[in-house]
C-alpha atoms as one frame of an Amber mdcrd trajectory, in Angstrom:
protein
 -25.351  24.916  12.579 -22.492  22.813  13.132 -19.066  23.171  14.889 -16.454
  20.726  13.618 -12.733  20.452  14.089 -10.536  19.154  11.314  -7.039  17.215
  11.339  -4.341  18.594   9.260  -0.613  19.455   9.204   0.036  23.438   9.642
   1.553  23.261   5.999  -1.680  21.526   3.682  -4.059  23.504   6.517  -2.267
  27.378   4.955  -2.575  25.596   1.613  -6.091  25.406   2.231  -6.615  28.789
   3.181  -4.801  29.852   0.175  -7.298  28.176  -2.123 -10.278  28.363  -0.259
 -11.272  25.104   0.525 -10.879  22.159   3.343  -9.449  18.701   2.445  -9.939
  15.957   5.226  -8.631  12.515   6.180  -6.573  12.099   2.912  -8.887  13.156
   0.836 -12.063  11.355   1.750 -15.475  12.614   0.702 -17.192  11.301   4.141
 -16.120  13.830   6.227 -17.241  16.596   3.739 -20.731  15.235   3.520 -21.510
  15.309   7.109 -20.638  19.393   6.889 -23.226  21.456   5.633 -23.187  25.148
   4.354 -23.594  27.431   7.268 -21.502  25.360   9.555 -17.998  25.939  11.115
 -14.863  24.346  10.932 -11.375  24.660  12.751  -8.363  23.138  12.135  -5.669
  21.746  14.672  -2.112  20.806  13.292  -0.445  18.371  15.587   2.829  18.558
  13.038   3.944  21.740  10.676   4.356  19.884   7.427   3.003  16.418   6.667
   5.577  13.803   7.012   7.801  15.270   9.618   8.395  15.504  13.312   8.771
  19.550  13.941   5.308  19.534  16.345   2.972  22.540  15.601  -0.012  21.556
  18.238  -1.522  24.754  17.116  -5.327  25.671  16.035  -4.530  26.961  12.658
  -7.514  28.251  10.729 -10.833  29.029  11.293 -13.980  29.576   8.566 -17.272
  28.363   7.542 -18.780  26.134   4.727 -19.754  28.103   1.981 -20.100  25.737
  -0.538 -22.576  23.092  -1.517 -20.700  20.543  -3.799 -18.386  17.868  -2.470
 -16.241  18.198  -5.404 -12.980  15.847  -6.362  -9.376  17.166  -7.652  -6.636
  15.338  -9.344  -3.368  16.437  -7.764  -1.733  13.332  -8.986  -1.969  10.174
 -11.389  -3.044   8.491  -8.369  -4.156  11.000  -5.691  -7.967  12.329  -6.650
  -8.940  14.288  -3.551 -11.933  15.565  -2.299 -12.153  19.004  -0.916 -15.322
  21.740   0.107 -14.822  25.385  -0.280 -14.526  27.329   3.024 -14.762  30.726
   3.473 -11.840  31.210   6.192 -11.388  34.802   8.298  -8.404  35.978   9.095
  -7.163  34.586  12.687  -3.645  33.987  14.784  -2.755  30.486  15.434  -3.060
  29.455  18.912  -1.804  26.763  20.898  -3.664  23.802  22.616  -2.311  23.320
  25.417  -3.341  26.307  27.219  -6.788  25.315  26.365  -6.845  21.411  27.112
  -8.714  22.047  30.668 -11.240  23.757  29.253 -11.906  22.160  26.266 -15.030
  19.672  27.235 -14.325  17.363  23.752 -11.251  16.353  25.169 -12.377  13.625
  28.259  -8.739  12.454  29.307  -6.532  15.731  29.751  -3.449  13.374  30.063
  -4.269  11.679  26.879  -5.691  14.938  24.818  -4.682  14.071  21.392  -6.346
  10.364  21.275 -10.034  12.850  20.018  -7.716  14.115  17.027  -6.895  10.700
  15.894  -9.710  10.170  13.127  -8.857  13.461  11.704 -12.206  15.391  12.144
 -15.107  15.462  15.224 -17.801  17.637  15.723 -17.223  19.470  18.846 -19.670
  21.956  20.693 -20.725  25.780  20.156 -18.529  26.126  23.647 -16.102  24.740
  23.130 -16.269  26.384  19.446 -16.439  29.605  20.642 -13.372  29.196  23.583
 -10.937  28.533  20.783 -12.175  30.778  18.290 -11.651  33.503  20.720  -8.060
  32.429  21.454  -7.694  32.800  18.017  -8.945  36.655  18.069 -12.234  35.555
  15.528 -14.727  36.376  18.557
């Protein structure tokens, strides 16, 4: 079992939960692949809608791979995601920066966003389970 964290604004993160699934860096099958069923995946928004500058810097979801296929969706002509279906649990969101110190994936407390920056990172059970609790799942 793996712990992941995944890069998203607050906004495509709810869609998400809505529809069961996780979509990562832009739609990229990669990330998705390196998942497998069983393991665990959180999401931090650094923004609340894609786009914009209205800063969220929340942990915003929380739920584990349920399914198998890495499958692709056309939302647009020209925008043919892929996405993984995730069996989310009901959590609060929870800020970061309460958590920075503690958090052992983030090396440079005074530069704590630069581990977000590819969108998704594995991360350890600790650290897992710190922020999961924060976000009343534990």
């Amino acid at each position: 079992m793996k712990y992941w964290v995944g890069v998203a604004s607050k906004e495509h993160v709810l869609r998400g939960v809505q529809g069961g699934f996780c979509q990562l860096c832009h739609g990229k099958a990669y990330p998705l692949k390196r998942m497998a069923v069983g393991d665990w995946i959180i999401y931090y928004s650094s923004k609340e809608k894609f786009g914009e500058k209205e800063p969220c810097q929340q942990f915003t979801a929380i739920g584990t791979v349920v399914g198998e296929d890495v499958y692709d969706v056309a939302m647009a002509k020209n925008f043919v995601p892929f996405r993984r279906d995730i069996q989310f649990l009901d959590c609060k969101s929870t800020p970061i920066r309460p958590l920075i110190e503690q958090l052992t994936f983030i090396p440079d407390k005074k530069r704590w966003g630069y581990p977000f920056r590819f969108g998704h990172l594995e991360i350890n059970e600790a650290d897992f389970k710190c922020i999961a609790e924060h976000m009343g799942v534990l």
